[in-house]
C-alpha positions in Angstrom: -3.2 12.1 -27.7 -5.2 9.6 -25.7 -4.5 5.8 -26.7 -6.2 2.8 -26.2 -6.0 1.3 -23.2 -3.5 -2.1 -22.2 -4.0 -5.4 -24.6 -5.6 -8.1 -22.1 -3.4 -11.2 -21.0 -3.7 -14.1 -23.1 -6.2 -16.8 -22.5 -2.8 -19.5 -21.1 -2.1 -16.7 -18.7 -5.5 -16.4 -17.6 -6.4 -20.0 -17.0 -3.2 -20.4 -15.1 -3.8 -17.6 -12.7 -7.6 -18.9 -12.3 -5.8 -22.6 -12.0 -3.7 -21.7 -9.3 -5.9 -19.8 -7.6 -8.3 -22.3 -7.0 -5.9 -24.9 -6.1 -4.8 -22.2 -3.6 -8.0 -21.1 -2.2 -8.3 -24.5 -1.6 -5.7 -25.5 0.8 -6.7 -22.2 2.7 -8.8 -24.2 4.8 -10.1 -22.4 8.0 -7.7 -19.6 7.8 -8.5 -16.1 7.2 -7.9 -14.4 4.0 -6.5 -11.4 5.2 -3.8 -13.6 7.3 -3.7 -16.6 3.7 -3.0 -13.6 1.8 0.8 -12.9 3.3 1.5 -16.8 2.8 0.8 -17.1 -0.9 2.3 -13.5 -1.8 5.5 -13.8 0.1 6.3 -17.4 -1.6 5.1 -15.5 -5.1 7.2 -12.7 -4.2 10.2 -15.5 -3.4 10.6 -17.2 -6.5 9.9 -13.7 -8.5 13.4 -12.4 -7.2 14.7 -16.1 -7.2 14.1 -16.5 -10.7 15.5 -12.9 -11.3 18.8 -14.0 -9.7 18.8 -17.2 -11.5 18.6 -15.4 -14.7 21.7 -13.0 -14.0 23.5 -16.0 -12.5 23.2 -17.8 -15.7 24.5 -15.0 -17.7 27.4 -14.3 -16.0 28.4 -18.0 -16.0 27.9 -18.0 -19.8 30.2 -15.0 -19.9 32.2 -16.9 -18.1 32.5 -14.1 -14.7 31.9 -15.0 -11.4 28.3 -15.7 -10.8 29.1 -15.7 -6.8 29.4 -12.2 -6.8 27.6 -10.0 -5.1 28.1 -6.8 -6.9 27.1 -8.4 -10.4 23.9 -8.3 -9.3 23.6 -5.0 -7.1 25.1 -3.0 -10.8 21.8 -4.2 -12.5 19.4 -3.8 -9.5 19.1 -7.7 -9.1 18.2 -8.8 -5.8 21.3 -10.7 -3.9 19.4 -14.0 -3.2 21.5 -16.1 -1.4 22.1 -20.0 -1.5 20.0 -21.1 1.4 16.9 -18.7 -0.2 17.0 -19.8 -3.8 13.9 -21.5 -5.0 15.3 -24.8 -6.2 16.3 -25.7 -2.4 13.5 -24.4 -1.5 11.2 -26.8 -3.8 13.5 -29.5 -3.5 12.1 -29.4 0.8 8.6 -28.9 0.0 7.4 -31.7 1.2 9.9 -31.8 4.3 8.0 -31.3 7.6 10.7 -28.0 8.8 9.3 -26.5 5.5 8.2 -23.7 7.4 11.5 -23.5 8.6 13.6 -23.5 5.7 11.4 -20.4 4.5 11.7 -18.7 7.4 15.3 -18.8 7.4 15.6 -17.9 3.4 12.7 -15.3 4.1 15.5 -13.6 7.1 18.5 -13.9 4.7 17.3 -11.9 2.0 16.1 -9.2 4.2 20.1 -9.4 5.6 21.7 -9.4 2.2 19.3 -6.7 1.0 18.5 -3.8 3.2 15.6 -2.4 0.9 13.7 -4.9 1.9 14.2 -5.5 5.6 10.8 -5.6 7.7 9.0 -6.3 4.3 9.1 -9.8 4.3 6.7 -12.4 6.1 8.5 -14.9 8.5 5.3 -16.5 10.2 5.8 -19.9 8.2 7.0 -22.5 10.8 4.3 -21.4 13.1 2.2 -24.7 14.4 -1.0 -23.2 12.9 0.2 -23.3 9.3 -0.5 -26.9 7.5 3.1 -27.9 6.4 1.9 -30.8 4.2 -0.6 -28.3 2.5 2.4 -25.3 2.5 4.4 -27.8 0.4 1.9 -28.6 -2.0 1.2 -24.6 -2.6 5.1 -24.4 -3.2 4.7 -27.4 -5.9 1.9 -25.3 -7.7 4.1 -21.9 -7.4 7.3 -24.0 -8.5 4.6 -24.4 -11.9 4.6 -20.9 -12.7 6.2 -20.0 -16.1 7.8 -23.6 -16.3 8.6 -24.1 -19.9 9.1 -20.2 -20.2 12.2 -18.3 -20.9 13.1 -16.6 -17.1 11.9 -13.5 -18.2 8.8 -14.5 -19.4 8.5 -16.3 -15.8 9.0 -13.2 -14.2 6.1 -11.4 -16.2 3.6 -13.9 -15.5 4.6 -14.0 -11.5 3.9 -10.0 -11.7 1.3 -11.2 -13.4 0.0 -13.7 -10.9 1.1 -11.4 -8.1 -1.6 -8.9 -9.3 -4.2 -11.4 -9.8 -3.7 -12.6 -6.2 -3.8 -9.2 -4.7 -7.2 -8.6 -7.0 -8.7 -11.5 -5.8 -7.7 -12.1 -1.5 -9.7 -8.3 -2.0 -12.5 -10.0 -3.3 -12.3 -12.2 -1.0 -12.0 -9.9 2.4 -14.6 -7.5 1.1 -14.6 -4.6 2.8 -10.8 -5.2 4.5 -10.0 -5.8 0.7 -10.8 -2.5 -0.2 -7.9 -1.1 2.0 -5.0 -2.3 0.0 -6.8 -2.7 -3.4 -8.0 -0.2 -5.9 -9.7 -2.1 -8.5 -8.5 -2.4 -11.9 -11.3 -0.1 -13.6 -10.6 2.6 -11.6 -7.2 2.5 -11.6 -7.2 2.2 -15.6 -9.8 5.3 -15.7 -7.4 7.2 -13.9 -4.4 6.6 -15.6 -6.1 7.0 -19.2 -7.4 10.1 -18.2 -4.0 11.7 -16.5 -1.8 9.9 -19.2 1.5 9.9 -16.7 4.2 10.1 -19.7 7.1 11.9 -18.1 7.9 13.1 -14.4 7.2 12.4 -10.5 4.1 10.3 -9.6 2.7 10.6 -6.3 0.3 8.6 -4.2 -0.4 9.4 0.1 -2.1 6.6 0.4 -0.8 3.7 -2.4 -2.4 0.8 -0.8 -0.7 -2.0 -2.5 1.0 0.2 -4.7 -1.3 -0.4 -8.0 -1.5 3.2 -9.4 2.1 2.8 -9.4 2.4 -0.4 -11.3 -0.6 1.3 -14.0 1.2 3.9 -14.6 4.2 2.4 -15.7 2.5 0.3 -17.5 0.7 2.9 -19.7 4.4 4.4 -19.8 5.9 1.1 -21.6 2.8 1.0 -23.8 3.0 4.3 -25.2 6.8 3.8 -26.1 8.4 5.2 -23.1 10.9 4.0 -20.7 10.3 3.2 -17.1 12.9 6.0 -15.8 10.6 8.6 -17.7 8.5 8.9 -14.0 9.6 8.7 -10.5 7.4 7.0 -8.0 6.4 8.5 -4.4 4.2 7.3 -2.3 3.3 6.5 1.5 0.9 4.4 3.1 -0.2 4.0 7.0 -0.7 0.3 7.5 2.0 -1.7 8.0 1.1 -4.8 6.7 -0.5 -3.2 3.5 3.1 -0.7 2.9 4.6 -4.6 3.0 2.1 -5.5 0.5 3.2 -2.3 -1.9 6.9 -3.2 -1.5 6.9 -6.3 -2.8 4.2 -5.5 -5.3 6.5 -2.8 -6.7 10.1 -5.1 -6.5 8.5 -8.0 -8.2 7.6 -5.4 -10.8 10.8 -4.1 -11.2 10.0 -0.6 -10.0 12.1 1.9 -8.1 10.1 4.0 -5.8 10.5 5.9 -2.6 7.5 5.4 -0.2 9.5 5.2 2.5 11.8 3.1 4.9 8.4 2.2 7.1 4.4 3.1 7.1 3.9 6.4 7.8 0.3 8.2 8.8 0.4 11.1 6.0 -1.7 13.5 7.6 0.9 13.9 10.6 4.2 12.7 9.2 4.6 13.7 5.5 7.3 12.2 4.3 7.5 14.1 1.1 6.7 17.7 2.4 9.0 19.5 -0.1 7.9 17.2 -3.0 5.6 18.8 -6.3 4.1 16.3 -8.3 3.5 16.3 -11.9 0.7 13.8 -11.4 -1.4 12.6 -8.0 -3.3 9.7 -8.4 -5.4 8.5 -4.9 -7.6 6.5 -3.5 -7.9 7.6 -0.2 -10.0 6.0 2.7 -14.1 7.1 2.2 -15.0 9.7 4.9 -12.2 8.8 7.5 -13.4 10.5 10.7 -10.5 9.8 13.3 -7.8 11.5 11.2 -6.8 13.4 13.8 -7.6 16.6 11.9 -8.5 18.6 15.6 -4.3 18.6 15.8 -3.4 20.3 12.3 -6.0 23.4 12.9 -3.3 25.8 11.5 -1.7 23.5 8.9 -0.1 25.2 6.3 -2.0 23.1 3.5 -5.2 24.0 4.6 -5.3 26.9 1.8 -8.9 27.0 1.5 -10.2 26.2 4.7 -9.9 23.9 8.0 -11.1 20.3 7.1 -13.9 19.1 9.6 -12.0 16.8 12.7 -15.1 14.4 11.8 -14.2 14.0 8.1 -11.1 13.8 6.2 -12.4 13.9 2.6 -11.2 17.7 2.5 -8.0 17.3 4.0 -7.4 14.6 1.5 -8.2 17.1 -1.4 -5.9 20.0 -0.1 -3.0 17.4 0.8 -3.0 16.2 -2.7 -3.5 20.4 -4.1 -0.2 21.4 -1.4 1.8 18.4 -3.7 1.3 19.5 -7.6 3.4 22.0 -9.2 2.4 24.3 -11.5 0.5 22.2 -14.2 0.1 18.8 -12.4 -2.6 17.3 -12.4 -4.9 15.0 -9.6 -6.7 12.7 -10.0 -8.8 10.9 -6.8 -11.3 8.9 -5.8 -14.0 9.8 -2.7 -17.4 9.2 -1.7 -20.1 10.7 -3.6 -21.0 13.2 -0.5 -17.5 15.1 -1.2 -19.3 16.6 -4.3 -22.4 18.4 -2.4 -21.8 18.1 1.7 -22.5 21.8 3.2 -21.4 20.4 6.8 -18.7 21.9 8.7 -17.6 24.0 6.2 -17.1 21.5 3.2 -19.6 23.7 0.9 -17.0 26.7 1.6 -14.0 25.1 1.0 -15.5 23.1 -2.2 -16.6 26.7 -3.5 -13.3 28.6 -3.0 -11.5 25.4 -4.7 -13.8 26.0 -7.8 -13.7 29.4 -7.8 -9.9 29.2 -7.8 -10.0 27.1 -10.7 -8.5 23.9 -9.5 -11.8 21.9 -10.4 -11.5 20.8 -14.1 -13.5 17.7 -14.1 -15.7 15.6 -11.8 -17.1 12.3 -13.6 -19.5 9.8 -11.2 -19.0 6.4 -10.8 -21.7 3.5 -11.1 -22.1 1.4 -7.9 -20.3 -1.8 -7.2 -17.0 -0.9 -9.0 -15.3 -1.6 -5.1 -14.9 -4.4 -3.0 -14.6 -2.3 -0.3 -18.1 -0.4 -0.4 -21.6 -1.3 -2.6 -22.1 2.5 -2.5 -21.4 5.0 -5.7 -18.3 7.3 -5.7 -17.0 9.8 -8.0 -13.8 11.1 -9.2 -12.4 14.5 -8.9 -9.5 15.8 -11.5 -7.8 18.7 -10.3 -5.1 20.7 -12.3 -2.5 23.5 -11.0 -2.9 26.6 -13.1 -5.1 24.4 -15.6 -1.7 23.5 -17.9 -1.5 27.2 -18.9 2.1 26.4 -20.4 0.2 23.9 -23.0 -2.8 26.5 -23.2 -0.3 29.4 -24.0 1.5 27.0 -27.1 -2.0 26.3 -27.9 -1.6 22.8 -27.7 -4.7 22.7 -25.3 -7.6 24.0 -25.3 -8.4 26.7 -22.7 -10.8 26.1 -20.4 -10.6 28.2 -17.3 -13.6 29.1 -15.6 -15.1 26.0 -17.1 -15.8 22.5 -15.5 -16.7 19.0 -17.3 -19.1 17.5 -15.7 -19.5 13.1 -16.9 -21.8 10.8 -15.5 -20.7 7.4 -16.1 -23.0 5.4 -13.7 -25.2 3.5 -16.8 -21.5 2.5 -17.8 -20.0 -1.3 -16.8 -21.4 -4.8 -16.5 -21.9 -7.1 -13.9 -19.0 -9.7 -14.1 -20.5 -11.6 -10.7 -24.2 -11.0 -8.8 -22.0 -7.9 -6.5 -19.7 -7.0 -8.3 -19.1 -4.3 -11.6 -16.2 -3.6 -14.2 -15.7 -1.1 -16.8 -14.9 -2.4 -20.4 -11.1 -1.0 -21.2 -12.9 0.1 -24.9 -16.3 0.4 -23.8 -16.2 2.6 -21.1 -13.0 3.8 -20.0 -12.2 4.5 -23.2 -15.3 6.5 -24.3 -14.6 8.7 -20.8 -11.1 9.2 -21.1 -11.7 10.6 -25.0 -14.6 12.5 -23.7 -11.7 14.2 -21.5 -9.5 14.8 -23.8 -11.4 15.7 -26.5 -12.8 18.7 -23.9 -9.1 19.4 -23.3 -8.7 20.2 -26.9 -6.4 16.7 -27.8 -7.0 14.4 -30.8 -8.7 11.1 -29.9 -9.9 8.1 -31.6 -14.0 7.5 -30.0 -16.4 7.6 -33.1 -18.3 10.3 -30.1 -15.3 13.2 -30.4 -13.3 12.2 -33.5 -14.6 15.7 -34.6 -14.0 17.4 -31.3 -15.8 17.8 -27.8 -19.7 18.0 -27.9 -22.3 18.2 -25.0 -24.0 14.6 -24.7 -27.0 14.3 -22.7 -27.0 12.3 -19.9 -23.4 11.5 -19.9 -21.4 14.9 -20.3 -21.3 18.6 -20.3 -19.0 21.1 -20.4 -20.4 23.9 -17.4 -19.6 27.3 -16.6 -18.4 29.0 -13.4 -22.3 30.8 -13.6 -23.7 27.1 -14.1 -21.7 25.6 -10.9 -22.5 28.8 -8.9 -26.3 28.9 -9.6 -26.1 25.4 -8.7 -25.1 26.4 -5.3 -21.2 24.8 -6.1 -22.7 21.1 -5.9 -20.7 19.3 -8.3 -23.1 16.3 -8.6 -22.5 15.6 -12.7 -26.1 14.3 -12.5 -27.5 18.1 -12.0 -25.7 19.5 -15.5 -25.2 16.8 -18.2 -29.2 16.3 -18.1 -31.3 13.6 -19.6 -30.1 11.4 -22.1 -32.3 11.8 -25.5 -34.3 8.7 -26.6 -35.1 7.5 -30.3 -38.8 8.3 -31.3 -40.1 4.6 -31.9 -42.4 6.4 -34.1 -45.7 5.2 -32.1 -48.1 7.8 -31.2 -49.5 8.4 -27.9 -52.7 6.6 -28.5 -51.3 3.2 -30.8 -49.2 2.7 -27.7 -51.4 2.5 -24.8 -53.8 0.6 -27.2 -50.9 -1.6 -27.6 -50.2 -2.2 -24.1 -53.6 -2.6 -22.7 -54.2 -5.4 -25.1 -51.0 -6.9 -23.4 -52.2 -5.8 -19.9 -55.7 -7.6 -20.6 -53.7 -10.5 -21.9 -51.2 -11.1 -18.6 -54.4 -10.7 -16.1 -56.1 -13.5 -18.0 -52.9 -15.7 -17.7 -52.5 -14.5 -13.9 -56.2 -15.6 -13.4 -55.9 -18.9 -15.4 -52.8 -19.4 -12.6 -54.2 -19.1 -9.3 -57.3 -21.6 -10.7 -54.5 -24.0 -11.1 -53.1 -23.7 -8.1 -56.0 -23.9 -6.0 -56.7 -26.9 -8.5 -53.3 -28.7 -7.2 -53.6 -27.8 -3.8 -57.2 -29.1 -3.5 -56.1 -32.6 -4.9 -53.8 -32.9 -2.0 -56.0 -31.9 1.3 -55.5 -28.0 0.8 -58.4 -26.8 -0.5 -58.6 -22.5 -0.4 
């Protein structure tokens, strides 16, 4: 059954994050966001596992053990954070001029003492560029986070603040932003609509790792434990699988997306894995993939991927990787869904004809920081849960696609920028979904079951897709949304709005006199 989304953070929580952020943002001074963006996180990221180890260390003491040892912490996955790295030295040498120093050197021994982490870490602070007076005075606000707060609820609101961060240095680099960060909206659409419960999550390219973090959270909120899924992932830039590593230890979660970056395409580092679920975002129409070197690959079930265009290659990667009843879900540019070039129409037609297509829903623009342009979602699902179908616990729906146009959906939350409402709109999608799949939901729209909406969904036919050529552009089958009759006829109207018509010339000429009026009296007569 499909649940309302995650509770938004309380207002305290907010205002801090917004608080420090600005306070941030202002000692940034002349340096670039994408290189800002390392120095903040990795000092989040710092007194995260600092205040983790503090906590343990505390306990232990209490229980009167030995809160030096090393293996107390390594039994309950605790980070070994040794003497020289733990924040209170730290803060107490904020405002020492070998500051960089001292963080470097804490930075270093953690990496030592925990081998997970070595190379994730950033050890650039005692470089001349960096403003030590102003790297002391972002420590002070840091050392302000949760203060007052039990440790635990100190480490939420870092994770918390760690997020936040990561949403807004994407913001911030625009279009370099949208290579480590999946916005929020997207992410949550996903995840409501694949409901990840139980078993292995997979991402090839996971970015900062925030379909991870998503999915466990759904997991906690829908009473399950954090062990109930296993995280895999693997992402090609260094500095952004540094990003995910963090993001995912300050978070708490245990993942394998390898020892370093990886390019997926031509060093899979899961080959023998089957996913239960597949949630991506990959790179928009990524032409130098290197796709004229993996001609003959063996995931290439349905066709060779064009060298100029990986789009393709990204859809049968992610197909290869589910088992029998996982599902996808992924995120590409609106093209994907109707390109006849170099073979795409071919291979988009054999994947709907082998049933792998169960629903496409379009995306409204200026959901990305990355791109102003639509894109759309594709949900793809191995042997279309025939297990569930069989117990009759879903609906079946071979041979059938739902098609959802979601563009109307969202609001502007700044002059470039869109988000979809958690009940609003994600909500009223992800029910739409589920009610098609033959699950109880709670939208007013499908409380009775699935029903055809115009203009926003519809439930199409193998015949339907093939007549339309296999474009799987949602706009082409859910059809025009239906408008109330205002009950004025043809002629009351356009009596009604020449009146108005007559009435705004009048004004309009009433105007320019005025003008020319104003003008005149000051040498500019027209």
């Amino acid at each position: 059954m499909a649940k309302a989304p995650s509770k938004k953070k309380t207002d305290t929580t907010t205002e801090l994050e917004q608080k420090l952020w600005a306070a941030a943002d202002k000692m940034r001074g002349h340096m670039d966001p994408a290189e800002y963006k390392h120095i903040a996180l990795g000092l989040i990221f710092l007194k995260y596992i600092s205040d983790a180890f503090e906590e343990k260390y505390e306990l232990i003491k209490k229980d009167g053990g030995e809160p030096e040892d090393r293996d107390e912490y390594i039994a309950d996955n605790i980070f070994w954070v040794p003497a020289k790295a733990r924040w209170s030295l730290i803060r107490g040498q904020a405002k020492a001029p070998t500051i960089g120093k001292v963080i470097d050197e804490a930075m270093h021994s953690i990496e030592v003492e925990n081998t997970e982490l070595k190379g994730v870490l950033p050890q650039n602070y005692a470089r001349q560029g960096l403003d030590k007076q102003r790297l002391g005075e972002l420590i002070d606000l840091i050392s302000s986070i949760g203060m007052g707060d039990s440790l635990s609820r100190s480490k939420d609101i870092l994770g918390q603040t760690y997020e936040y961060f990561l949403n807004r240095f994407a913001s911030a680099e625009g279009k370099g932003g949208g290579e480590f960060y999946t916005p929020q909206s997207v992410v949550g659409l996903l995840v409501e609509m694949l409901e990840p419960y139980k078993g292995r999550v997979y991402d090839p390219c996971c970015g900062s790792g925030g379909m991870f973090v998503q999915s466990e959270k759904f997991v906690e909120e829908h009473d399950g434990k954090r062990d109930d899924i296993s995280v895999y992932g693997q992402e090609s830039n260094h500095t952004t699988w540094r990003l995910c590593r963090m993001n995912l230890a300050i978070r708490g979660i245990s993942c394998n997306i390898g020892s370093t970056n990886a390019d997926t395409f031509h060093n899979d580092l899961h080959k023998d894995l089957q996913a239960d679920y597949v949630l991506a975002n990959p790179p928009f129409n990524i032409s130098d993939w290197g796709g004229e070197r993996l001609k003959d690959d063996v995931r290439w079930k349905y066709g060779v991927p064009p060298a100029n265009n990986a789009n393709f290659a990204w859809l049968q990667h992610i197909m290869h990787h589910l088992r029998p009843n996982g599902v996808a879900g992924v995120v590409l540019a609106n093209g994907s869904m109707s390109s006849n070039t170099s073979g795409e129409g071919e291979i988009r037609q054999k994947m709907v004809e082998g049933d792998w297509v169960d629903c496409m829903v379009a995306l409204p623009g200026q959901l990305f920081y990355s791109t102003q342009i639509p894109v759309c979602l594709w949900f793809l699902s191995k042997g279309r849960n025939n297990g569930l179908v069989a117990k009759g616990k879903l609906r079946d729906r071979r041979g059938e696609i739902l098609f959802i146009d979601a563009r109307k959906l969202g609001h502007m939350v700044d002059r470039t920028r869109r988000e979809f409402d958690p009940q609003k709109d994600i909500k009223y999608i992800a029910d739409a979904y589920h009610a098609w799949r033959g699950e109880k939901v709670t939208h007013e729209a499908f409380k009775k079951g699935y029903q055809d909406i115009a203009g926003f969904c519809k439930s199409a036919k193998l015949k339907d897709v093939q007549g339309h050529g296999f474009v799987l552009t949602p706009g082409r089958y859910v059809g025009t949304e239906e408008l109330e009759d205002d009950a004025e006829s043809f002629e009351e109207k356009m009596k009604r709005l020449t009146s108005q018509l007559e009435q705004q010339m009048s004004q309009s000429q009433t105007l320019d006199n005025e003008i020319k009026k104003q003008l005149a009296k000051v040498g500019y007569k027209l």
